[in-house]
N, C-alpha and C positions, 0 to 999 in steps of 0.2 A: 504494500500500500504506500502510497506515495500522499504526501500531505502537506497543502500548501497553504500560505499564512497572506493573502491578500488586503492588503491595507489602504483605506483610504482618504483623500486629502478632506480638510475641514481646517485649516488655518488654525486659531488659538484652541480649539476643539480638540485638536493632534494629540491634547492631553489625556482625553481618553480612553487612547491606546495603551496606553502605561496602563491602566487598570485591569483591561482586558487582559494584557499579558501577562501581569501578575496574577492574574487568577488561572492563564492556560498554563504557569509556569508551576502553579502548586500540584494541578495535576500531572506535569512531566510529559505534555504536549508540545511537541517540539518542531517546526516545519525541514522538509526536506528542501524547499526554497521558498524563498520571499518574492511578492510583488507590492514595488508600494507607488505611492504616487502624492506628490506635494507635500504636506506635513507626516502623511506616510511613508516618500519615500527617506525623508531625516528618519523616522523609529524604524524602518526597516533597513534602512543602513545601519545605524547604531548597533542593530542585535546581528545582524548578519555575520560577522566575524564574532562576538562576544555569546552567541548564543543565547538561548530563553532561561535565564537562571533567575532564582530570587534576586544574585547580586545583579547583575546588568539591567533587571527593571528598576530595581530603584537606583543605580546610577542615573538612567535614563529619566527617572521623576525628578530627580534633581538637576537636569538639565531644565525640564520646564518651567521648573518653578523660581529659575534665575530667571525667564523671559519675561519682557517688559515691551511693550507697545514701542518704548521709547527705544532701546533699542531694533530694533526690526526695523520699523518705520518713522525713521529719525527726519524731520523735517528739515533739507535745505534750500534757501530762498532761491539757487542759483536753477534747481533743479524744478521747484516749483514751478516760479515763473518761465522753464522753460515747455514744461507740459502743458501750462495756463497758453502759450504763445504757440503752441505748435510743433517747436524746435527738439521738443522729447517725448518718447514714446510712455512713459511712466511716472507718477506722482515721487517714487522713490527712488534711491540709488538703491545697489545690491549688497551695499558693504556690510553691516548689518549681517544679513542673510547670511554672506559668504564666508563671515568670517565666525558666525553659528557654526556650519558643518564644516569646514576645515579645523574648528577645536576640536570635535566631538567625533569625525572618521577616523578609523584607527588602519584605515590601510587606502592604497593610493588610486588602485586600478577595481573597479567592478569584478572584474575576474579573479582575483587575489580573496574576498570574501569567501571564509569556509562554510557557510549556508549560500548555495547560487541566491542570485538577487537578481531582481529586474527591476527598471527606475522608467516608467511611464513618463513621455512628454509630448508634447503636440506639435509639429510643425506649425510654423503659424502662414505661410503662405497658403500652405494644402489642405490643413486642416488634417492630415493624416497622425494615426496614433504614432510615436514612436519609442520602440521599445527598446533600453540600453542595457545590455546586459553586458557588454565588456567597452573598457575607454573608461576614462578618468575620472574616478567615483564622483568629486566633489560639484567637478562643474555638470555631472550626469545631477547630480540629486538639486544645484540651482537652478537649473532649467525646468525639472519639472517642478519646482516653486517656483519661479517667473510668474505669477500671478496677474494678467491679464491688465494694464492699465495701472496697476498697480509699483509692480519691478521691472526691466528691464527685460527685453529678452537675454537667451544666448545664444550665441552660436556655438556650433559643435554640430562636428561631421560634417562639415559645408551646406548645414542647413542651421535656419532661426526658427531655436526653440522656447515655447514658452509652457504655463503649465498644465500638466499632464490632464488637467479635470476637466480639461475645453474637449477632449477626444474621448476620453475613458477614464474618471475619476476613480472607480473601483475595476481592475481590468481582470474580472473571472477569465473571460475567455484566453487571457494567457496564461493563466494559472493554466487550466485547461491544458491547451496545446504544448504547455511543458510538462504534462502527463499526471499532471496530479489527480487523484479518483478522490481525495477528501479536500476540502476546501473551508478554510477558515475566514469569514469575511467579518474585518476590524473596521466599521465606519464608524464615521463622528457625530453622524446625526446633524441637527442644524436645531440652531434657537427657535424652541415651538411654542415660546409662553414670553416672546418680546411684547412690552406696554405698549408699544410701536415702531415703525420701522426705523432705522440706522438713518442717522442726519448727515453725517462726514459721505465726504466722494470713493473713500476709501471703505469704510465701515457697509458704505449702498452696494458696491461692489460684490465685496468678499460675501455679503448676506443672499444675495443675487444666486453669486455661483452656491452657494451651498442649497438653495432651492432646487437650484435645476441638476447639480449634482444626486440630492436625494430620489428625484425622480428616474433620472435614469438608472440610477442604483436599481431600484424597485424591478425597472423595468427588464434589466439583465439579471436576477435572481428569478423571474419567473419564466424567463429563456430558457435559464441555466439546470434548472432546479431538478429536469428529470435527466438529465447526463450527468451529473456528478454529485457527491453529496456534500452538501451544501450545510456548512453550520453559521447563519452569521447572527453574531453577539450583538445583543441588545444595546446603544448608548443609552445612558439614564436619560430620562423624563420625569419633572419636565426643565426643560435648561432655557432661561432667561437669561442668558451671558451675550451682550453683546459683542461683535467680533471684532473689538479692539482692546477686548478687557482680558489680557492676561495674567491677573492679578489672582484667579478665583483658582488655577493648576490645581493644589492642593484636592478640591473639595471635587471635581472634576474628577478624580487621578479616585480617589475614595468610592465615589457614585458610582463610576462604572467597576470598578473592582467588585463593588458589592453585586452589581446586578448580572455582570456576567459569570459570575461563580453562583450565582442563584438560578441563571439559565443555563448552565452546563451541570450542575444538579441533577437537573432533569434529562432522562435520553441521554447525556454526553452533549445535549446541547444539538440532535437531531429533531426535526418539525418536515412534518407534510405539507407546511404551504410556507416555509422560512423568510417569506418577504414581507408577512402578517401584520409581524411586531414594530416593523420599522414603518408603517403608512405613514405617506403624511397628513400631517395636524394639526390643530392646536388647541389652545387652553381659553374657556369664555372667561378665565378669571387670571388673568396672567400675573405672574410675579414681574415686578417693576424692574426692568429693564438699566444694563451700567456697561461703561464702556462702548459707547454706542457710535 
């Protein structure tokens, strides 16, 4: 049996992969290879060489819970005003980002990873998915965070790439075609109980993609569901974080730890209709919304 750990992007969200994996890691659930994509593919780099242990998820918790809005998305007027004018493609620079996953990879090439790894990105000419699974880990995992409007694209491989969730935010199907018969699907869910929608350019964005990333989710799990066995972990509900507020890691890292060691309880975490739990939603009485 061959077992793959499919992750996917959600920006400040990414935190609640830490939880999921601490709870696959108590039961010695281990993937044969990873696919990740945007703040998936940073935690699926992370463990790819260091494995699913108790120690490397909480190293990885404590990665998130240094992150701060302020660094990622550090406001400069040069850079601003040139998005505002036309003359840049993105509200941010990368350095931030880049200088996240060059602390935190522990090796240099994709192929060097002792768990195979693939890092989802999207051409942005083509719109075509693209999958990296060997070439230079760090600028492989910026690319598919290149977050649309947001970062910068990259180039690499003679093509501009930006991030992975504009093609295939959760990519089963290459899980798949890399032969995996169980499939472990890590999403982030999206804020389903905001007091209202995100007011920042940044904040409309990343809220945007993570709408239409859940949908398409949905929609490739009920593709997927009678070719392969399909376990995907629940994120907690309901989450009023808005997606500039990474201030709440901690309590994020906690929620889903609890909820997917309560859905892996049950079955191993097996369902006859596995896209059930994750509909989209929301709450008529919502928690008050921060970091918005």
């Amino acid at each position: 049996m061959t077992t793959a750990f499919v992750l996917s992007g959600g920006a400040n969200l990414g935190a609640i992969q830490v939880g999921m994996l601490r709870a696959l890691a108590e039961r010695d659930i281990t993937p044969d290879l990873l696919v990740g994509t945007s703040a998936g593919a940073l935690n699926a780099a992370f463990i790819a060489n260091r494995g699913v242990t108790a120690e490397s998820v909480d190293s990885l918790a404590k990665v998130w819970e240094s992150l701060s809005a302020w660094r990622l998305f550090r406001p400069r007027a040069r850079q601003l005003i040139g998005a505002l004018a036309g003359r840049q493609s993105a509200l941010f620079g990368a350095q931030g980002l880049r200088s996240l996953i060059t602390e935190h990879l522990d090796f240099d090439r994709i192929e060097e990873a002792r768990t195979p790894l693939t890092v989802i990105a999207t051409d942005l000419l083509t719109g075509d998915q693209v999958d990296l699974d060997s070439g230079p880990a760090a600028r492989a995992v910026l690319a598919s965070s290149a977050i649309c409007g947001v970062f910068p694209a990259v180039r690499l491989r003679g093509r501009v790439l930006v991030d992975g969730g504009v093609a295939d935010n959760t990519s089963i199907s290459r899980a798949i075609e890399a032969g995996a018969d169980t499939v472990y699907v890590l999403p982030c869910g999206y804020p389903c109980a905001l007091s209202a929608p995100p007011t920042t350019v940044a904040g409309t964005l990343l809220h945007t993609m993570s709408l239409l990333i859940q949908k398409r989710l949905i929609r490739d799990i009920e593709e997927y569901a009678a070719t392969v066995d399909l376990r995907v972990l629940p994120p907690p509900c309901p989450v009023a974080i808005g997606p500039l507020d990474f201030s709440r890691a901690v309590e994020l890292i906690d929620d889903a730890h609890v909820a997917a060691r309560d859905f892996l309880d049950v079955d191993d975490g097996r369902r006859t209709a596995p896209a059930d739990h994750i509909a989209v939603h929301s709450h008529r009485r919502p928690v008050t919304s921060r970091g918005a």
